[in-house]
C-alpha positions in Angstrom: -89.7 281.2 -3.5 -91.6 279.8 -6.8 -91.6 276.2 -6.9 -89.9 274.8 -9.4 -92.4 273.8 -12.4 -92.5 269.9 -13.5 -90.8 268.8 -17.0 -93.7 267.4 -19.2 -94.2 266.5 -22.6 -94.8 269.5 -24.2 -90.9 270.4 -22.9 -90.0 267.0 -24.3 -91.1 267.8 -27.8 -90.0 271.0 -27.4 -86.2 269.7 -26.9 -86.5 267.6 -29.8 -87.7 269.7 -32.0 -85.3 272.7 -30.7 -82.5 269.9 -31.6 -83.9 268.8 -35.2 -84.3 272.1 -36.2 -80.5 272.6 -35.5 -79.4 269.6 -37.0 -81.1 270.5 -40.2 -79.8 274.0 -40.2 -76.0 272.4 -40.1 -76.8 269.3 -42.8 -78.1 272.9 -44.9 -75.1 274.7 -44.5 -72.6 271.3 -45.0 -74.6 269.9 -48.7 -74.2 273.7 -49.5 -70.6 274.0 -48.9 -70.3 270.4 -50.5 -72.6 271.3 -53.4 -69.8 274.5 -54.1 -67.1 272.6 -53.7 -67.8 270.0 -56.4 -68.7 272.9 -59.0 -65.1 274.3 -57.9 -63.7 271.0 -58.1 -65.0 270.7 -61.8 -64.2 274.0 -62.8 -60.3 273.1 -61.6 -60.1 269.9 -62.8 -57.3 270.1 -65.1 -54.1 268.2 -65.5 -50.8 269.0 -63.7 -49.4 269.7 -66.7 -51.8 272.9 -66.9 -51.1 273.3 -63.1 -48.2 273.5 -63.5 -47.6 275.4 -66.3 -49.9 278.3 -64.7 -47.4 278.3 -61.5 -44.6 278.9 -64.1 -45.3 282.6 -64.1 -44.4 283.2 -60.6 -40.3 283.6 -60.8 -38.3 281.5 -58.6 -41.0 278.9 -57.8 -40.8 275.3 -57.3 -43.1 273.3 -58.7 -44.8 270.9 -56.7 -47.0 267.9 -57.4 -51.0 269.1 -57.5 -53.0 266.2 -58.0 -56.1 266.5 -60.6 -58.4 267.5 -57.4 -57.1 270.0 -55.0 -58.6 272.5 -52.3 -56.8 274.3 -49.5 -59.9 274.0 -47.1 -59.0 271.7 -44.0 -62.4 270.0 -44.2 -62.1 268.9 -47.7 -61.8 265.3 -47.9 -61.4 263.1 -51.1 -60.6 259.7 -50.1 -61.7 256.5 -52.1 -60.4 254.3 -49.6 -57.8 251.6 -50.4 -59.0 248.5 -52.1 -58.5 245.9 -49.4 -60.5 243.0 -50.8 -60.1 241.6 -54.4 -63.6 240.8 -56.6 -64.3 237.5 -57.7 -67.3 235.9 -59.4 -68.8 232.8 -57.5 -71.4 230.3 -58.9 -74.8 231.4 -58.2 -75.3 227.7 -56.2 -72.7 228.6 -54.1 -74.6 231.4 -52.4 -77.5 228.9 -51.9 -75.6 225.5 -51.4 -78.7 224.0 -49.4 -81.2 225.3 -52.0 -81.1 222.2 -53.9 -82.8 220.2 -51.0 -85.5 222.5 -51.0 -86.9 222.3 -54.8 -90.1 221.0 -55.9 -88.8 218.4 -58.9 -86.8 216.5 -55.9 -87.9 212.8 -54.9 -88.9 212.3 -51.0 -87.9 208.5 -50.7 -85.9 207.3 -48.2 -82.3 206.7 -47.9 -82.9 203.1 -48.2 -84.9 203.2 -51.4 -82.9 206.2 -53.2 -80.0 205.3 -56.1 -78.1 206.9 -58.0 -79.7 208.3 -61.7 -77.7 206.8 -64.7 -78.4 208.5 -67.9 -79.3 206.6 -70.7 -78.3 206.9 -74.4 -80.1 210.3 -76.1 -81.3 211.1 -72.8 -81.7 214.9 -71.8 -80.3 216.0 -68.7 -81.5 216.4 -65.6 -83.6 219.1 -64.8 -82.5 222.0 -62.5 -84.7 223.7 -59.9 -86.4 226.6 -61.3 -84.2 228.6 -59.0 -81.1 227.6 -60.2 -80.8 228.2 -64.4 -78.5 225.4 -66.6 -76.5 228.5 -66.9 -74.7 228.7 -64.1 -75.0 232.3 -63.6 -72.0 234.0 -61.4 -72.2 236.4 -59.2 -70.0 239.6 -58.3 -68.4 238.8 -54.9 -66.0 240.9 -52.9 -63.5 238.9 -50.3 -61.7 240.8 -48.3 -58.5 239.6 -48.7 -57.1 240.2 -45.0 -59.4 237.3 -43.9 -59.0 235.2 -46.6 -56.5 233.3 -43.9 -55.5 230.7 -46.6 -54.0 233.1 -49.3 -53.1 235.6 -47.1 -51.4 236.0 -43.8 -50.5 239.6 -41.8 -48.9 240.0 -38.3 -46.8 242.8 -36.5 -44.9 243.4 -33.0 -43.9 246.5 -31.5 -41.5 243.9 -29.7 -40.0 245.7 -26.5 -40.5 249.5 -28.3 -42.8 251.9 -26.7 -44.9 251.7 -29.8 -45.3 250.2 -33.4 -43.8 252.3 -36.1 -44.3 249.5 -38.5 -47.0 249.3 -41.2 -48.5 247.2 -43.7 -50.9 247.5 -46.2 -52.4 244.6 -48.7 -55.1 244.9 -51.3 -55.7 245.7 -55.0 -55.2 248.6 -57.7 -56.6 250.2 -60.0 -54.1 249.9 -62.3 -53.2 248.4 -66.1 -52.3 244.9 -66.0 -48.2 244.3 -66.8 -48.2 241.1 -67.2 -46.0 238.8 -69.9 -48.8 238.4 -72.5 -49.6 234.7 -72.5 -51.8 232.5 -75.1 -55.0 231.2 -73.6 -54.7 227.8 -72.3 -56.4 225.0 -70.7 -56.4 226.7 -67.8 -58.4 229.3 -68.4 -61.1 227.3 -69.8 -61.1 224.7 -67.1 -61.0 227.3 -64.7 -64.4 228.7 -66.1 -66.0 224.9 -66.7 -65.7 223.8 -63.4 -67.3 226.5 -61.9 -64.8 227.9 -59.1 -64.1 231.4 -58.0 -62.0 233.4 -60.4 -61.2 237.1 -60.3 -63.2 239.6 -61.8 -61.6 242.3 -64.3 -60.5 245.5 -63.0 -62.1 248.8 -64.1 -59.7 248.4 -67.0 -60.9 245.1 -68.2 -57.7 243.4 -67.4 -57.5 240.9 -64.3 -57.4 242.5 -60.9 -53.6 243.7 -60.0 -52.4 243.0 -56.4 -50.5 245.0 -54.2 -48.3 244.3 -50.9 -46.5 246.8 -49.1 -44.7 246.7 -45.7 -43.3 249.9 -44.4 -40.8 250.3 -41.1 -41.3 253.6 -39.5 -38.1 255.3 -37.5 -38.3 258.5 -35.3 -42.1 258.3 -35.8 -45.3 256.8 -37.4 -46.0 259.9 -39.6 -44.1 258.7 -42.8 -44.6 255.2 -42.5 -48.7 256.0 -41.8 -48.3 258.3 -45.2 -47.1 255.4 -47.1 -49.6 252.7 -46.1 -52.3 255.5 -47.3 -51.3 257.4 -49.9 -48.3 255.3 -51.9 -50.8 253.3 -53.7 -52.8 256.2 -55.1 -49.1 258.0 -56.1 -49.1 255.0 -58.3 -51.9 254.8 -59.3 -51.6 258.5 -60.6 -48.9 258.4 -62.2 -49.6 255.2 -64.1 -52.6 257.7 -65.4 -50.7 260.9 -65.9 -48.1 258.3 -68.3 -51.2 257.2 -70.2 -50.3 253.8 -69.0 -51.9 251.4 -71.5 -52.5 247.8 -70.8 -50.2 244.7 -71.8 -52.9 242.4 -72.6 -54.7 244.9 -74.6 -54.0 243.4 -78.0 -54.7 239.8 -76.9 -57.8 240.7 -75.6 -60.4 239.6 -78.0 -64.0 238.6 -77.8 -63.3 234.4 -76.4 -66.9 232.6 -76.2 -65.3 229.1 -74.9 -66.8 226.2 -76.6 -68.4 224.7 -73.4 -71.6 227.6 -73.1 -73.2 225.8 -76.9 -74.5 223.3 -74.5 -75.3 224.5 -70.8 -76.4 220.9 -70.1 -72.5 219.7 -70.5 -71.0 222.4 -68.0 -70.3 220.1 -64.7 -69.0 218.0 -67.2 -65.5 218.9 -66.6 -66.0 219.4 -62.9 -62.5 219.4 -60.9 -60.9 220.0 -64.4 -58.8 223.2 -62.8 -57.5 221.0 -59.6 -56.7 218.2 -62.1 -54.7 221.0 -64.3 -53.5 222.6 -61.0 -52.1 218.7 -60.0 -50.4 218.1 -63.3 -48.2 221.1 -62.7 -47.9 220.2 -59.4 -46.4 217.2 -60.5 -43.8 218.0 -63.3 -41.7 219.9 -60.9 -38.6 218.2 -60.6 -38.7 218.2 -56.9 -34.7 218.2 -55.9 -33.1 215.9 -53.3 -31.8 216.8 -50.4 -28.0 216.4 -51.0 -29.1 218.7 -54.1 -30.4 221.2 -51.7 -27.2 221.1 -49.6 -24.7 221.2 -52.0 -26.5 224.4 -53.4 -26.9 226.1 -49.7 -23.4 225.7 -49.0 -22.2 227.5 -52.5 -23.9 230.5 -50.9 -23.4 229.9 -47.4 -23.9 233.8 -46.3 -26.2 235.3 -44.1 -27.6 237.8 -46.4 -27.2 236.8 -49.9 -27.7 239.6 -52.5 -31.0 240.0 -54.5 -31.6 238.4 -57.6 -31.3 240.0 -60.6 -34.6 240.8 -62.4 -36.2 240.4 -66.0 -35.5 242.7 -68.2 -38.4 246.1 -68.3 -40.9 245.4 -70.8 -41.5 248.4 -73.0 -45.8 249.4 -72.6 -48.3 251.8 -74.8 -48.0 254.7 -73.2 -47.9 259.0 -73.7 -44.2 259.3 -74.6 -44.1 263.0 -74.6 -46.0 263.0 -71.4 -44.2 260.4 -69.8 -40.8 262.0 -70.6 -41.9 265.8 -69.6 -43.0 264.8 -65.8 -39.3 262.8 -65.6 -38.0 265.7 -66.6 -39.8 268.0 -64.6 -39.6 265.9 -61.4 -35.8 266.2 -61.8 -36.0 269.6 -61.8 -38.2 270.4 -58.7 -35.9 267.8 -56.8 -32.8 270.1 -58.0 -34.5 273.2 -57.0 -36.0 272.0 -54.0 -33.6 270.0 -52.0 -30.5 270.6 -54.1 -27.4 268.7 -52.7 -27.0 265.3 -54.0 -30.5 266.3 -56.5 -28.5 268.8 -58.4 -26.8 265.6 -60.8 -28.9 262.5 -60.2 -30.8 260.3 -62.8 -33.0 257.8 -61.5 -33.1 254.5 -63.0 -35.8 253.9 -65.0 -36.0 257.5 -66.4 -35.0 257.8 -70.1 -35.6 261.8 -70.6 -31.5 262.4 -71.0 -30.9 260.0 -73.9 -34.1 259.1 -75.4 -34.7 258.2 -79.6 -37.5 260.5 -79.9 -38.0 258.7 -83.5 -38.5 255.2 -81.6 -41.1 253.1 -83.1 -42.4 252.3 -79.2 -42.0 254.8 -76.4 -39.2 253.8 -73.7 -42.1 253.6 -71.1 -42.6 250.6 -68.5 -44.2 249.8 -65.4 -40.2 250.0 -63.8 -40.7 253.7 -64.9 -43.7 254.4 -63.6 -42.9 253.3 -60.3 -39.7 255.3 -59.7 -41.7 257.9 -60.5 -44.6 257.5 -57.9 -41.8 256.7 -55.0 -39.9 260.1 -56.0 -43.4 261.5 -56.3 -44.6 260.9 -53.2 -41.3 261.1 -51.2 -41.0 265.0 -52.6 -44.6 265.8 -51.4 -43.8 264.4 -48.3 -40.4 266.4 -47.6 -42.0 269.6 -49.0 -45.0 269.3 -47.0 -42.4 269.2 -43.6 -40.7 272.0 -44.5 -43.8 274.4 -44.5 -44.6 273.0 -40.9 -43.1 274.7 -37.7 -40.0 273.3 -36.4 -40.8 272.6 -32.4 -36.8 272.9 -32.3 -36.6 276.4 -33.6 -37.1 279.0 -31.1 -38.7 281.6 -33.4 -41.6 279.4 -34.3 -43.8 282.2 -33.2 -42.8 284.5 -35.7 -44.2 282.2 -38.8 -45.8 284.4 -41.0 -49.3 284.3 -42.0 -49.1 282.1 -45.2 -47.4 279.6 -43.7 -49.5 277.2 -46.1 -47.1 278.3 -48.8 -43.7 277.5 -50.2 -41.8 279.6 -52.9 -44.6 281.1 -53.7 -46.7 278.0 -54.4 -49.6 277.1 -52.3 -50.3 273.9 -50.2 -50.7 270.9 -52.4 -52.2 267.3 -50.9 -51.9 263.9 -51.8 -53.9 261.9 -54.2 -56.5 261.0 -51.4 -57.1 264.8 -50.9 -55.7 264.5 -47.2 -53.4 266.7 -45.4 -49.6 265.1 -44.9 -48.5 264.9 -41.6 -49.4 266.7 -38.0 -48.9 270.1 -37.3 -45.6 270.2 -36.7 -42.4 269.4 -38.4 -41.7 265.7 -38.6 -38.1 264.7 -39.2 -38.3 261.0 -39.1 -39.2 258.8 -42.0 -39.4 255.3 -43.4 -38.3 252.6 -45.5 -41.1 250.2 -47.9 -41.2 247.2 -49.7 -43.4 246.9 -52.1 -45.3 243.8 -54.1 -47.3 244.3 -57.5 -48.4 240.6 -58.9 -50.3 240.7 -62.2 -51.7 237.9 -64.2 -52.6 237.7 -67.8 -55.7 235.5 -67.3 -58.6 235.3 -65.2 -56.8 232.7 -63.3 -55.4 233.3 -60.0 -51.9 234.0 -59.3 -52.6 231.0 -55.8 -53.6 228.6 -58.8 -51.6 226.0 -59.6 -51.5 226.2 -63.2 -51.2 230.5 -63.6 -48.6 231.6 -64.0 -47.8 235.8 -63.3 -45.1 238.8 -63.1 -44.3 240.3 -59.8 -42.8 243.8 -60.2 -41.0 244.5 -56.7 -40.3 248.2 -55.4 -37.5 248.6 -52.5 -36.0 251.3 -50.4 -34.2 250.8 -47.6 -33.7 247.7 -45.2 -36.7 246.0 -45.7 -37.3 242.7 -47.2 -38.9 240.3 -49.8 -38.3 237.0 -50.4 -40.0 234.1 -52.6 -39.4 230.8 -51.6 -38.9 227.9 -54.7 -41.2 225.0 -54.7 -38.3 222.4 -56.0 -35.5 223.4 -54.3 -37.0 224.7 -51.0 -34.4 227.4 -50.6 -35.2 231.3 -50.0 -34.6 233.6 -53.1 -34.0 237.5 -52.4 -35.8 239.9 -54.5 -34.2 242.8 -52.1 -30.9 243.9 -51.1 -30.8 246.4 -47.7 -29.4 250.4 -48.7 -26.9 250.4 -46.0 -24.2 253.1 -46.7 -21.2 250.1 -46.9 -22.8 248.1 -49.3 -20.5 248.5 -52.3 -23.6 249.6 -54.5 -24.9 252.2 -52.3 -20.9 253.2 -51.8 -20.6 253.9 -55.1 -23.6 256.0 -55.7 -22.7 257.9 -52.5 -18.4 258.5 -53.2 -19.5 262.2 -53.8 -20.4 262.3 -50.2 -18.0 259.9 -48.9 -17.0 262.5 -46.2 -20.1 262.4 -44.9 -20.0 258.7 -43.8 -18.7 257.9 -40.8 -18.7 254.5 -38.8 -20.2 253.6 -35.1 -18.7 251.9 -32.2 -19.7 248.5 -33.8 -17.8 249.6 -37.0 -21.1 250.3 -39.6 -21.0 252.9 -41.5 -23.7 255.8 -41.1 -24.9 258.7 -42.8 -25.5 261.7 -40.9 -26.4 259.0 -38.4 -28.8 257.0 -40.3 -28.0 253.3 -41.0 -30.2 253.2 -44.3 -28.8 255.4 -47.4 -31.9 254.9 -48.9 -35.6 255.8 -47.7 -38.5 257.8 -47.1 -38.7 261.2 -45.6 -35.5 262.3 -43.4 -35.8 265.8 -44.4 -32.1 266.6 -42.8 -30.1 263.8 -44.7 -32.2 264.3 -48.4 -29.2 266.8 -49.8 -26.8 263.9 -48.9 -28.3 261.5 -50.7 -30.7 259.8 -48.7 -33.1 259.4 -51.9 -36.2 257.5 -52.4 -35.1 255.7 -55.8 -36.3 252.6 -55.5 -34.7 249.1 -56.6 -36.9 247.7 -59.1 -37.0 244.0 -59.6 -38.9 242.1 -62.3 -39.5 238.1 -61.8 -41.8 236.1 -64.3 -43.7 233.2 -61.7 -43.6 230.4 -63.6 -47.0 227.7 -62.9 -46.1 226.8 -59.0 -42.5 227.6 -59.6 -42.6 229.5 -56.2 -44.3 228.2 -52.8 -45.1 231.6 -51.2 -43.8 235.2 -50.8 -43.0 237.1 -47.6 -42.4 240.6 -46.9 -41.0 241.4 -44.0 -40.0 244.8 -41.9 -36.0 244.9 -40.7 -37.4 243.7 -37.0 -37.7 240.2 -38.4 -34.8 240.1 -41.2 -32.6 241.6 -38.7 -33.0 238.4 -36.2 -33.2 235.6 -38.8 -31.6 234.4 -42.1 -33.5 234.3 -44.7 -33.8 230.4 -45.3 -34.9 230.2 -41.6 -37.7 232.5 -41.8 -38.6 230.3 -45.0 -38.7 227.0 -43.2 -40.5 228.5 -40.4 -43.4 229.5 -42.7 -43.2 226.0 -44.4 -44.3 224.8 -41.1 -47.4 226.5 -41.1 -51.0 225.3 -42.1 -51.8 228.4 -43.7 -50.3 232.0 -44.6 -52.3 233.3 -41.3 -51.0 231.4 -39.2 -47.3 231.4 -41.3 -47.3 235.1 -40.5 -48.0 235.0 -36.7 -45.3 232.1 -36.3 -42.5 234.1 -37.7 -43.3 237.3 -35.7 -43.4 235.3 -32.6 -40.3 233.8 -33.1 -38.8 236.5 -34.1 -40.0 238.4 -31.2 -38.5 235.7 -29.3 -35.0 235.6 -30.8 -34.6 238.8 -30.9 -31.8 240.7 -29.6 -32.9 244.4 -29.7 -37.1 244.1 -29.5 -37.7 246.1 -32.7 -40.6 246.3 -34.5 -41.5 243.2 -36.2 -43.9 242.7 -39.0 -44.2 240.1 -41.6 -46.6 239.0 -44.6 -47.3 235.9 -46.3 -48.8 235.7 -49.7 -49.6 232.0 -51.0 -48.4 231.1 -54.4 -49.4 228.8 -56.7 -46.5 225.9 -55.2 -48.2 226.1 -52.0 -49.3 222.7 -51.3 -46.2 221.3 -51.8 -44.2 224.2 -50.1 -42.4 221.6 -47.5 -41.2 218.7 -50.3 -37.9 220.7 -51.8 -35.1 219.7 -50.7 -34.5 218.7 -47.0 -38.2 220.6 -46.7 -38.0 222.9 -42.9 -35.3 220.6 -41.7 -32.2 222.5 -42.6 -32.5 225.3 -40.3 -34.4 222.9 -37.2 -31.2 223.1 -35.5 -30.3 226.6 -35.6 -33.6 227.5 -34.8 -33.9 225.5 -31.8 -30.6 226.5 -30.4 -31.5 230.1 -30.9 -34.9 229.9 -28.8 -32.8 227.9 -26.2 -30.0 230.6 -25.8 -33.4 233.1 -25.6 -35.0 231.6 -22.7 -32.1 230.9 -20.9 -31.9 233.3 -18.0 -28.2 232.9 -17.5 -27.4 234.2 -21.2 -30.4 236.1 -22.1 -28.7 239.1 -20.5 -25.6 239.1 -22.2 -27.4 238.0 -25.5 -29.5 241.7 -25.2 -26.4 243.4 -24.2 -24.9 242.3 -27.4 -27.7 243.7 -29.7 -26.7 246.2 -32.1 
């Protein structure tokens, strides 16, 4: 037997180089395959109008959405990642704030002997370190706006579920600005003399747009996961394939505020934008209490319907573009899913009756996001019907090019991702969604901005605003249940299908929303994804906050109660985690419970309308009593719907 020979060194760097040598042969092989892919990518980047046009040759095909880059190799991957954080320039000093101790042209005296420097007539300022220029320069920040606790609070409960099918998605898009065009006032200069943060331009040249979504997952997390990752860029597209132009574009002009002739005069007006900010504060005509009452007991219901929008204002835009993909998404949902498809016409889409000799095109931001919700719910139905169904017991006999449908090959989302698992996923999801848009550098949080938030809906979840002088909950969402009397209407050519449960509601094919996401089996029915638009102008701290909330949460409170709870709360963050909790608490069933706070510019005085967080104390107290009461809690569960 041959003893067994020592490891050394020499086998050491033998291993490592072995290993190196294979690691470099694999980086080879992946920058080639990368390099070929981007020269394929180029050489097919075209618009779907082309795509689309090419598939029209092959008889009896669907067309499907093909975003500008597509590839049918599982490794590709695309993604720009979502834009969870908003830009904002920040004075140079503020990145340094202890810098100032440190300079040169500083006195060392003591406390005792220091005063305070008064300037004298004619004299010249003082002199900054030569660190810090008179200029003030700003500097490109990015704040992720998920721990910016006092703008922006997010919190979610699976409750007593097995899991969390509830998600939630907050940051900002690339996308036109839409707001009410607006002259240039006091507070855009203030903002920029006293030298706080304000938002840098998009990649437009427009202020930044927000976006908040909140989407509640049933059967599943597949649909609900797609949303939170992929709506956003399905708006984002479309908003380019309508040749979306902005609404401040003829307003923007070259502005040179009158404070930079004289860099020594710019801390001049220091605090100018909180003293602006205070004065709109105050001319809110804060109402009384009886006020408050008298109003909550006109609409003393549980769920009061949503309010009704600002009228769609008409933007630049491709007109013959914008009506061709209408057209042509109505026709791929009437070939593809049929049913309820075969006669619809979404709101918002103008390609039936449309003055083609109209001085401005009948485009809007409405529009644009009908069409990105249809968009995206098509891709997502079509993409579950080339799957395997683990139900059907010849899913061994799929066939080869199981990638295709009717002829057309495998088409992925804006991100460049895959949609779904491997199997078939017959589940789907309802979303909310917030766009908030400002026509100056200013904030929408500020005080004095004011800004339009564009609200998308489908299904049962829910947004509210709350209003600084009154105090009171406002509705900017109305749940799709099938015996609403809107929803009834739009479905009476499918009345037989709806039928009622034990606790009298009625259901469609067994769903209790008519409206949402996915739910491939119930699409023909009319199950649709056309979303309820709503348009509201914010006024300068005309609102306190907004919340978006999933149907866990909406489901166990009214709508002024989850307001008063978040009126309660020192900040958004902390808003957001209170009205989960109790929620959670109340609750009768344990859904899913998710809820977001966004701070608006009425903020600070959130708790001053009306009878403030006092009107729902009571019920709110009595409802956590009955909840940990071991003697009812039982019955209270058994009661849940």
């Amino acid at each position: 037997m041959m003893p067994s020979r020592r490891w050394s060194l020499k086998d050491t760097y033998g291993f490592i180089a072995t290993f190196f040598e294979g690691q470099t042969r694999t980086y080879t092989r992946k920058a080639t395959n990368a390099h070929v892919a981007r020269q394929i990518t180029s050489s097919q980047s075209r618009s779907i109008s082309r795509i689309q046009e090419a598939a029209a040759a092959f008889p009896g095909s669907s067309t499907l959405h093909t975003p500008e880059q597509h590839n049918t190799s599982p490794g590709r991957n695309v993604r720009r990642g979502f834009h969870n954080y908003f830009v904002t320039h920040l004075p140079s000093s503020s990145l340094h704030p202890d810098s100032s101790s440190r300079g040169a042209l500083h006195h060392q005296l003591p406390r005792s002997a220091a005063a305070p420097h008064v300037a004298e007539p004619g004299a010249a300022p003082a002199a900054s370190p030569p660190h810090m220029p008179p200029s003030r320069e700003l500097t490109v920040v990015r704040i992720p706006l998920k721990s910016a606790k006092h703008h922006f609070g997010a919190a979610e409960s699976r409750g007593s579920r097995p899991c969390n099918e509830d998600t939630h998605q907050a940051g900002t898009i690339d996308l036109p600005a839409f707001a009410k065009r607006a002259p240039i006032s006091l507070v855009r200069s203030a903002i920029k003399k006293s030298g706080e943060a304000t938002p840098a331009d998009s990649a437009f040249g427009d202020p930044q747009v927000f976006y908040f979504g909140v989407f509640d997952g049933h059967g599943g997390t597949q649909c609900s996961e797609f949303l939170k990752n992929e709506l956003h860029g399905y708006i984002e597209e479309a908003a380019d394939e309508f040749e979306l132009k902005s609404s401040l574009r003829p307003q923007r002009k070259t502005h040179k505020p009158a404070s930079d002739s004289n860099p020594g005069t710019d801390a001049t007006p220091r605090g100018a934008a909180e003293a602006d900010g205070t004065r709109s504060l105050d001319k809110l005509d804060i109402k009384s209490s009886q006020e408050a009452l008298a109003n909550a007991k006109s609409t003393g219901i549980d769920k009061p319907s949503a309010i009704e929008g600002a009228e769609p204002v008409l933007v630049k835009a491709s007109q013959s573009k914008a009506l061709r993909l209408q057209k042509e998404l109505a026709e791929e949902y009437k070939n593809t899913i049929g049913g309820y498809f075969k006669r619809f016409n979404p709101p918002h889409f103008t390609y039936k009756n449309v003055d083609l000799d109209a001085p401005e095109p009948p485009v809007t931001i409405e529009s644009v996001l009908t069409y990105a919700f249809l968009r995206a719910d098509l891709d997502f139905v079509a993409a579950q019907a080339r799957k395997p169904d683990a139900d059907d017991p010849y899913v061994s006999d799929v066939a080869v090019n199981n990638d295709e449908i009717l002829g057309k090959p495998y088409h992925m989302p804006p991100s460049g991702h895959y949609i779904g698992g491997s199997s078939r996923f017959k589940g789907g999801s309802t979303a909310s969604v917030a766009l908030i848009s400002t026509p100056t550098p200013a904030p929408f949080w500020h005080p004095a901005a004011s800004s339009t938030l564009v609200v998308g809906h489908v299904g049962d979840t829910r947004i509210l605003l709350c209003e600084t002088a009154t105090g009171r909950a406002v509705p900017l969402t109305a749940d799709h249940h099938p015996g609403s009397p809107g929803e009834s209407r739009r479905l009476r050519r499918f009345a037989g299908s709806l039928v009622a449960d034990s606790f009298g509601e009625e259901r469609i094919q067994g769903l209790a929303n008519s409206r949402a996401f996915g739910d491939m089996g119930s699409k023909r029915l009319g199950v649709s994804a056309e979303p309820e638009v709503a348009r509201v102008e914010l006024g300068p701290a005309q609102y306190s906050f907004l919340a978006l909330v999933s149907d866990g949460v909406s489901g166990s409170l009214q709508d002024q109660e989850l307001v008063d709870v978040v009126k309660e709360a020192p900040t958004p963050e902390r808003a957001a985690r209170d009205v989960v909790a109790y929620a959670t608490e109340v609750s009768r069933d344990g859904d899913n419970a998710t809820c977001l706070v966004v701070r608006l510019g009425g903020w600070e005085r959130r708790g001053e309308g009306g009878v403030g967080s006092l009107g729902t104390r009571e019920i709110r107290d009595y409802k956590r009593s009955e909840a940990n009461d071991p003697r009812r809690g039982g019955s209270s569960h058994a009661m849940g719907r």
